[in-house]
C-alpha positions in Angstrom: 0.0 0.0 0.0 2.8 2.5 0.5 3.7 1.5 -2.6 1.2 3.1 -4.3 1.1 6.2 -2.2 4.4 7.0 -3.4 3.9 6.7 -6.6 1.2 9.1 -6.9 2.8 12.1 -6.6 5.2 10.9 -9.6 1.4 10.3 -11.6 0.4 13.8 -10.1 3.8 15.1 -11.3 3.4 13.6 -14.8 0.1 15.1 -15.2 0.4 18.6 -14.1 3.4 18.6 -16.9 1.6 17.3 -19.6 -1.3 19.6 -19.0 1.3 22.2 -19.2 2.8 21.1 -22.3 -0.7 21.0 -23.6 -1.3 24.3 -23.1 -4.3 23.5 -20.3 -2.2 24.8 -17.1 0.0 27.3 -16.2 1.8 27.9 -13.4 2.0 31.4 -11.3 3.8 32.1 -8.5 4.4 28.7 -8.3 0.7 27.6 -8.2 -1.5 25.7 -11.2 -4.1 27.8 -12.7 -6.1 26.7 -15.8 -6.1 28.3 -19.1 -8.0 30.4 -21.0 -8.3 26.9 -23.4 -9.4 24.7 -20.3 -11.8 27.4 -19.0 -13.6 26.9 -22.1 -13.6 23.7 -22.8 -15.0 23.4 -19.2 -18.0 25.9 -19.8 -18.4 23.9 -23.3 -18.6 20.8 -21.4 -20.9 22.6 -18.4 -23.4 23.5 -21.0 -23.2 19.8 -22.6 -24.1 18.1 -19.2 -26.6 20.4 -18.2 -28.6 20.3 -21.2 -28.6 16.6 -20.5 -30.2 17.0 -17.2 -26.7 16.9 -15.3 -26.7 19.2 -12.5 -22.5 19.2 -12.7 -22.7 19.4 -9.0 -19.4 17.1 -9.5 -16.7 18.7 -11.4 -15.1 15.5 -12.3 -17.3 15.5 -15.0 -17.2 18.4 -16.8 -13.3 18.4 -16.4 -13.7 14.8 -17.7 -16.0 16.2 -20.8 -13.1 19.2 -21.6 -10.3 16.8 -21.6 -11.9 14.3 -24.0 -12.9 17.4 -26.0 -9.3 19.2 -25.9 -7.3 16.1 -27.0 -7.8 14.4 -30.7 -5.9 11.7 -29.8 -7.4 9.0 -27.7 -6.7 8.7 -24.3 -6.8 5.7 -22.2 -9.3 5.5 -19.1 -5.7 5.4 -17.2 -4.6 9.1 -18.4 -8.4 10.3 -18.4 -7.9 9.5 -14.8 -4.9 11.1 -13.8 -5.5 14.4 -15.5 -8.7 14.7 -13.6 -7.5 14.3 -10.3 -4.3 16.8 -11.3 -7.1 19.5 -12.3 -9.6 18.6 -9.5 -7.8 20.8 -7.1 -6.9 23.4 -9.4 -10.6 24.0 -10.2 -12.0 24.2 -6.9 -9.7 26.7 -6.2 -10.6 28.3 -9.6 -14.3 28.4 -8.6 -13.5 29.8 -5.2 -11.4 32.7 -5.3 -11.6 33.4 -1.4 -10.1 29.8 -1.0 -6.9 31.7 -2.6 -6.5 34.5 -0.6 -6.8 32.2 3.0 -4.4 30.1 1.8 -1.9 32.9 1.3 -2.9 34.7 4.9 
């Protein structure tokens, strides 16, 4: 078991970089923040789910949608995976700017 609790920051790692290369993240001031590109493949996907009767009350979803509608290549369920829980942070602190500023008081 510790095994595998060691080995996810090395996944987390791998993620946050290939987002980055991707051009889905950026860092600043040493902290991820989604794009401009993510942000609106995110709405895209918001809009998808909830005109499906989705309430998107769990962002795994929608973050699920934009990847799966950023990348042309397919990704494996694996990858899928790992890039959401890399961005899963990063967008609740996205949605909740006062989250931000506490953690920097």
């Amino acid at each position: 078991m510790s095994r595998h609790k060691a080995h996810v920051p090395d996944e987390n790692t791998a993620s946050l970089r290939r987002l980055e290369t991707d051009g889905l993240i950026r860092f600043e001031s040493g902290e991820a923040r989604t794009t401009r590109r993510f942000q609106a493949a995110m709405a895209r996907g918001a809009l998808h789910l909830l005109a499906l009767g989705n309430d998107c009350t769990d962002l795994r979803l929608p973050i699920a949608h934009a990847l799966l509608s950023v990348y042309e290549q397919p990704l494996s369920d694996g990858e899928v995976a790992a890039m959401i829980e890399a961005l899963l942070p990063i967008e609740l602190r996205e949605l909740d700017p006062g989250a931000r500023r506490h953690q920097r008081a």
